[in-house]
C-alpha positions in Angstrom: 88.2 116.7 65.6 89.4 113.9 67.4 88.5 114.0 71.3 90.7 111.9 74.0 88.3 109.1 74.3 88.2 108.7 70.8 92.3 108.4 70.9 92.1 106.0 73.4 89.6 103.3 72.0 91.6 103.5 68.4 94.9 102.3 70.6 92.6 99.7 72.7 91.5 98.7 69.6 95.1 98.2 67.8 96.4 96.7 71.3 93.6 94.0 71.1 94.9 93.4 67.3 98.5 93.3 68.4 97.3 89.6 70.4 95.0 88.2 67.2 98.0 89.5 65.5 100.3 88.0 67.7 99.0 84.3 67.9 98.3 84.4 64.4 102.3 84.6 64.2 102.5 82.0 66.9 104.6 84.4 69.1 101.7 84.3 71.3 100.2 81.0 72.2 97.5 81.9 74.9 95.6 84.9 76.1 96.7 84.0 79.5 100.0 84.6 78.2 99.9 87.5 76.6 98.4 88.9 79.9 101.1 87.8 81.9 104.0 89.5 79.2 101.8 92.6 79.3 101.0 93.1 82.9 97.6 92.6 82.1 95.0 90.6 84.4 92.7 88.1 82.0 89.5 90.2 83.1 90.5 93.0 81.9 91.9 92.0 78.7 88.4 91.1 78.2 86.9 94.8 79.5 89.4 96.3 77.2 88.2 94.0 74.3 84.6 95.2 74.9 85.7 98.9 75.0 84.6 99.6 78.6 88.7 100.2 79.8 91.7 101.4 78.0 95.1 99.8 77.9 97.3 101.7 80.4 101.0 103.0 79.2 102.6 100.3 81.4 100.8 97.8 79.0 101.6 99.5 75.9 105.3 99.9 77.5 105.4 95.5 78.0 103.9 95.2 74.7 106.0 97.2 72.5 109.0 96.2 74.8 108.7 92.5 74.6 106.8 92.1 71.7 108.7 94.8 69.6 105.4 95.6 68.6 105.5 99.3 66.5 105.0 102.4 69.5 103.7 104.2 66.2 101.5 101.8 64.5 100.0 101.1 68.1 99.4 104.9 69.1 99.0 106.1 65.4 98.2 103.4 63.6 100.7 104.1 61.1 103.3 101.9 59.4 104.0 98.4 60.1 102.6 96.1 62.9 106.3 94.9 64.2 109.3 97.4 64.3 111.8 96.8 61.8 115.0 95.9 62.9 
């Protein structure tokens, strides 16, 4: 069975991917701006990286939002990266 933590670290995980993912399709250009578009402070992009913090639901909100980043790839981690429009 899946516990809560568990949950939480697979969607820190795919919301650190969602920025390699994002630069690597030049959408994103910095990590300084991603942080800024995701209401994210640079420090804790980092703490999230090493999988001491979670990503809140007001960064998964900014990401999917501006982004259009895929609310069910990012909390599943089904179907496609990017929503199709």
């Amino acid at each position: 069975m899946t516990t809560n933590k568990q949950v939480q670290l697979e969607i820190a995980q795919r919301f650190i991917k969602s920025y390699h993912l994002l630069c690597a399709e030049r959408e994103v250009r910095t990590k300084k701006e991603f942080c800024e578009k995701v209401h994210l402070w640079q420090q804790n992009f980092s703490i999230i990286e090493q999988g001491k913090m979670y990503c809140t639901l007001e960064h998964i909100y900014y990401l999917t939002s501006h982004y259009g980043v895929s609310l069910n790839w990012l909390i599943k981690g089904e179907g496609d990266f990017k929503c199709q429009l």
